[in-house]
N, C-alpha and C positions, 0 to 999 in steps of 0.2 A: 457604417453602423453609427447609431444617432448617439451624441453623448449620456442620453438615459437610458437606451439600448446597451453600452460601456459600462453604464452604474451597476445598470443589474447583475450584467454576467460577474461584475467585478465581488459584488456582495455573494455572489451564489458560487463565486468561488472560494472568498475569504471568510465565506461566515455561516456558509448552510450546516454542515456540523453542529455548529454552536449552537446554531437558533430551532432547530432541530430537536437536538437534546434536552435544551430548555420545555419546551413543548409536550414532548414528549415524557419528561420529569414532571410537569403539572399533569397531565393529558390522561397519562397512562396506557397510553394507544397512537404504537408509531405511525399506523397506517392513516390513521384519522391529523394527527401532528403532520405528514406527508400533502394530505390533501390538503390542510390549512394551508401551508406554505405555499405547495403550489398556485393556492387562490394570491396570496400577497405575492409573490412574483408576476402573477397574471396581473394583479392590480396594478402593480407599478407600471409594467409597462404601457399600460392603460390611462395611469395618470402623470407621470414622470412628465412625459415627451411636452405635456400641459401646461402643465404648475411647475414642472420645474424640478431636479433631482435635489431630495430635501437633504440638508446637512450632514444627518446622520442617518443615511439610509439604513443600517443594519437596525437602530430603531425603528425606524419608522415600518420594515417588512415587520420588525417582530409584533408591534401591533398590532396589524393588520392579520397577521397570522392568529394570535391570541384571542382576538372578537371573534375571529370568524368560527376557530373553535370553541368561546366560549358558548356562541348562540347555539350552537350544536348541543354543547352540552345541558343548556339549561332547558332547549326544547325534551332530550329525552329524560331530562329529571322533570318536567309537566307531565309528560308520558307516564311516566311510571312510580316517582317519587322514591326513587333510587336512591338509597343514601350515600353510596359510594360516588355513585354520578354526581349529588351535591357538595361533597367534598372534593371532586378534582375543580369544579367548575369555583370554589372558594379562593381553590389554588392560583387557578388559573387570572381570574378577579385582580389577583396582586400584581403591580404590574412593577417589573423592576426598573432601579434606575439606567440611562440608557449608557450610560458609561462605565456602568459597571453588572452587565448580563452576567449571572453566575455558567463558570463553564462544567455543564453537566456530560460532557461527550466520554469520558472514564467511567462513569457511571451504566451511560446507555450504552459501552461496548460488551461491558459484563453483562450488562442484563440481556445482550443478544446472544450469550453465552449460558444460558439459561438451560436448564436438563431438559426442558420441555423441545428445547430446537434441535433437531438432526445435527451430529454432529458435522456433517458435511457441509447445511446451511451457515453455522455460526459466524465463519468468517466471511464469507460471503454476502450475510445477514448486516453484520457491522460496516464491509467497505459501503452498500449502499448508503446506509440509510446514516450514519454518521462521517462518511466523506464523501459521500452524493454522487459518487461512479453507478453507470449506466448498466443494467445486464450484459449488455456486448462485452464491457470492458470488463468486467469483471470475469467474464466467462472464457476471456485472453489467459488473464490471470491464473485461472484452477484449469486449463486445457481440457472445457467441455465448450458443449454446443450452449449458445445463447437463449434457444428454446427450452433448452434442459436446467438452463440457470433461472432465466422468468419465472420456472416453474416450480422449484426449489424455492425462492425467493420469498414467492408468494405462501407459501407452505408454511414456510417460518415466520413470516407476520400473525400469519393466521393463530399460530398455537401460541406465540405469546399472547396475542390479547383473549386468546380464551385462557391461560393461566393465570392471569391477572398477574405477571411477572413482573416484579419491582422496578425500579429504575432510580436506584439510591445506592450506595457503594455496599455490596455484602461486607459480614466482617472476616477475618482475617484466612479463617480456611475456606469461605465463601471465594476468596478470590483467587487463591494458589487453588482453587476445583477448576474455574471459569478462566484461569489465565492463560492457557495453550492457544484457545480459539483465540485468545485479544491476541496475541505473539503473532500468531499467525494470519491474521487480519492488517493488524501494522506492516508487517515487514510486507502483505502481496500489496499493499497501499503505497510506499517507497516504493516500489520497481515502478510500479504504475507509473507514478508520480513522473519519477529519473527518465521515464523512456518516453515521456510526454514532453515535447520543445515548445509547445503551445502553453502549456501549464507553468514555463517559467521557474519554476523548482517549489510552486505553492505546496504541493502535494506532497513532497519529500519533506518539505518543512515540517506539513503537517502531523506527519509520518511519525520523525523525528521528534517532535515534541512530544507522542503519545507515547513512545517509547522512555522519553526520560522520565515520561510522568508514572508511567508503568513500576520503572524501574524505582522509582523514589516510593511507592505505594508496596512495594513486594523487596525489601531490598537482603530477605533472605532465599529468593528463588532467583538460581542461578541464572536459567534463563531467561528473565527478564534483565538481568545485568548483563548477561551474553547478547539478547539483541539490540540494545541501545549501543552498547560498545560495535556491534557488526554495521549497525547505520550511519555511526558517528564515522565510522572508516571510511564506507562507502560516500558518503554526504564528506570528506574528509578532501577526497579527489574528483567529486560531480566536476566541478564549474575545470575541472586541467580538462576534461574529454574535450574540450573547444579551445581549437585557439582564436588568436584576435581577430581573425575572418570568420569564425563562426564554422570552420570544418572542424570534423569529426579526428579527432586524437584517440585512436587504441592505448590501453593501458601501458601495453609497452612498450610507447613513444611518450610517454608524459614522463617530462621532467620534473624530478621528485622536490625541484623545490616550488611547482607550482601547486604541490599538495599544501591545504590547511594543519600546521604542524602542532595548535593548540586542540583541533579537534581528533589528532589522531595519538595525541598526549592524555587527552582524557578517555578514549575510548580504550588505551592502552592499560590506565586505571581500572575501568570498569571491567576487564577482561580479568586480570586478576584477583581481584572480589569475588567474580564468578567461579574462576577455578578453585579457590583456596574454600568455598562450600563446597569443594569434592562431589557433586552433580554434574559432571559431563552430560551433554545435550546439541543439540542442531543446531542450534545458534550462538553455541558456542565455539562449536567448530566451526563452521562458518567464519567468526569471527575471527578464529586463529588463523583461516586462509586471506583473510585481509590483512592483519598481523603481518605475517610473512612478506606477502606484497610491498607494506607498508616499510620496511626494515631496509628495501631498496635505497630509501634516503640516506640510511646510516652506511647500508655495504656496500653500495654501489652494484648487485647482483641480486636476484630472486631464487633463492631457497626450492628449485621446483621438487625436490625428493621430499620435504619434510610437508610440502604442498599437496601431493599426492598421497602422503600418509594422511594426511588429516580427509581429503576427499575419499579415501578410503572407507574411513571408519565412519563417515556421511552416509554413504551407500549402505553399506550395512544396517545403521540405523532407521533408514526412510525408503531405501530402494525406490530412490524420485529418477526420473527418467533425466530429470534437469542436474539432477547432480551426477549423474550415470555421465554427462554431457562434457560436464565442467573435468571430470575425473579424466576421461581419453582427453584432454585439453592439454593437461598436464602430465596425465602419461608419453604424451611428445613429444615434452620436452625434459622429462623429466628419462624416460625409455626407449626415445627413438621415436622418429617421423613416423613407420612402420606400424609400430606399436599401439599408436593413440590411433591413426587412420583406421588399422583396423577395428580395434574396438569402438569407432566412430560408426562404421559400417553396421556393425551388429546393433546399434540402436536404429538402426533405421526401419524396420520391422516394426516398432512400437510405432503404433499410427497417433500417441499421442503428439510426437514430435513434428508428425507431418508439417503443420504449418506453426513452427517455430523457428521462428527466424534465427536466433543463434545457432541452431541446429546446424542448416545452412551454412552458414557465414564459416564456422567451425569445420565443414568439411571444406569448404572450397580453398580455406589456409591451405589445413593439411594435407588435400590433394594436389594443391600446388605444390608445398613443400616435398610431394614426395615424387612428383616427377608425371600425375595423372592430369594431364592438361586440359584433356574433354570432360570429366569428372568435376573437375575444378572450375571450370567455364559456368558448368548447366549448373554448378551449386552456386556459384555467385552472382548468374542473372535469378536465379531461386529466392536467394536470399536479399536482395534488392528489391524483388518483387514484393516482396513480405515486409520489410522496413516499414514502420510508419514513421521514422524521422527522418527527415528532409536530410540533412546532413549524412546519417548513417549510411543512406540509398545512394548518394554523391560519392561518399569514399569506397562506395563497393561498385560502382560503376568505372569511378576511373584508377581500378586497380588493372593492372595491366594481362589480357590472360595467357600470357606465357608464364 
């Protein structure tokens, strides 16, 4: 790959968000803000490899991006003499300083949260188009088909910009209306992110940051304070899952003082906050299942009974087939090999699990742990099969299957 070939992926992974939203806050039209950018991408490529990758590439796309929608815009304000069309194109006009692009990506998350968009699309709506995930990957993420997410996708473009839906921060019940989809759009953005070894942890960061900004914007709904505190865990012990070779470390081989002990200090904080608004929620619990985990540093042991209560009262709330998962995980260990196996089993009928690889990976433990050799064999070349990280696929290959 040519070092301008390297600029580009590098900006369009550190900055399509941003410049995105920009665009999009002048524009008032994601899909049209999408195709500009698209074209500056294409451009670059087109001129980089020439003249050379210019200093501040995240400049230089957004300009390119900005003309090419402004000409857009100003042809159909000739066309029709639109006055809203002449005020985005005014917008658009002002070109900001290049070191200092205002970041509008909190803005454009809520406004994909919009009443006009299915509720289904919203989060799905946001990982696109403000963290720049692909329909496939994102259709990983909500365990549908890719075809059925494209199509969804394009649905919820479509009715924003025929609502002519804001893209500026509502006020205060505007946002506790629209903040579930944003919760839920960050936090499938962090998995993405964490389970991507190509991504580097860009993605989790990014995650991360939109969560504490969430959290500092809403800091009387709980769970916005519950999932910043649940990422800050998770992002807390990202970089223990590896050791200095670069294999794959299971949670219950990281040693807990490879955990980051200031970020799981403050999410400890943030966890508290949330409870003491007496709002229990998903991401709070959640985070009390990291909590526990976390506590390992101080007891030297993992809590699995108070583990399995909180995974409890999860299911009950969401009846997610992923927490159904996590729950026989810890009924295992928490009720016996027996116990979790079998209620492992019984998710296996939901075909949304089919091709999820923890799924897998989780039975072929437990079928080893409980003495099912062929069971545990066919789940862990299963589950290998399904890995997309190098690493994960390595430690389940040279797991032994006796």
């Amino acid at each position: 790959m040519t070092a301008a070939s390297l600029a580009a992926e590098r900006a369009a992974r550190d900055s399509y968000g941003r410049l995105l939203a920009w665009l999009a806050a002048r524009g008032r039209d994601i899909a049209q803000a999408e195709d500009a950018l698209a074209d500056a991408f294409a451009a670059a490529l087109a001129t980089w490899p020439r003249d050379g990758v210019p200093d501040k590439p995240e400049a230089w796309l957004l300009t390119a991006a900005r003309r090419r929608l402004l000409d857009g815009h100003r042809r159909r304000a000739t066309a029709s003499a639109a006055e809203p069309t002449l005020r985005h194109a005014a917008l658009l006009a002002e070109e900001p300083e290049p070191d200092a692009i205002p970041d509008h990506r909190l803005a454009l998350l809520l406004a994909c949260a919009a009443p006009e968009v299915e509720r289904a699309a919203q989060a799905p709506l946001m990982l696109q188009v403000v963290l720049g995930l692909d329909a496939a990957r994102i259709a990983s993420a909500f365990l549908v088909s890719p075809a059925a997410m494209g199509q969804r996708l394009v649905r919820a473009k479509r009715r924003i910009a025929a609502s002519g839906a804001r893209f500026a921060l509502p006020g205060r019940e505007g946002v506790a209306a629209r903040l579930p989809a944003v919760l839920d759009a960050i936090y499938a953005a962090y998995a993405a992110g964490a389970q991507d070894p190509a991504d580097g942890g860009a993605l989790a960061g990014e995650a991360l940051w939109l969560a504490r900004i969430a959290a500092a914007l809403a800091p009387e709904e709980a769970e916005a304070l519950g999932l910043a505190a649940l990422l800050l865990h998770l992002e807390a012990r990202r970089p223990a899952a590896r050791d200095t070779a670069g294999h794959y470390v299971p949670l219950s081989d990281q040693p807990p003082e490879a955990w980051d002990g200031a970020m799981q200090a403050e999410a400890e904080a943030l966890l508290r906050r949330a409870f003491a608004l007496g709002a229990p929620g998903r991401f709070q619990w959640e985070a009390a299942v990291q909590s526990v985990h976390a506590a390992r540093r101080v007891t030297g042991r993992t809590d699995w009974a108070a583990i399995l209560l909180l995974y409890d009262a999860l299911l009950a709330a969401t009846a997610s087939p992923v927490v159904a998962l996590n729950r026989a995980v810890a009924l295992a260990e928490a009720g016996g090999v027996a116990a979790g196996l079998a209620a492992l089993r019984s998710l296996g009928a939901d075909g949304r699990l089919a091709g999820y690889q923890p799924f897998w990976a989780a039975m072929a433990s437990l079928a080893a742990r409980a003495g099912e050799t062929a069971e545990a064999e066919a789940a862990r070349l299963r589950a290998a099969g399904l890995a997309t990280d190098p690493a994960v696929r390595d430690f389940l290959l040279r797991l032994s299957p006796s």
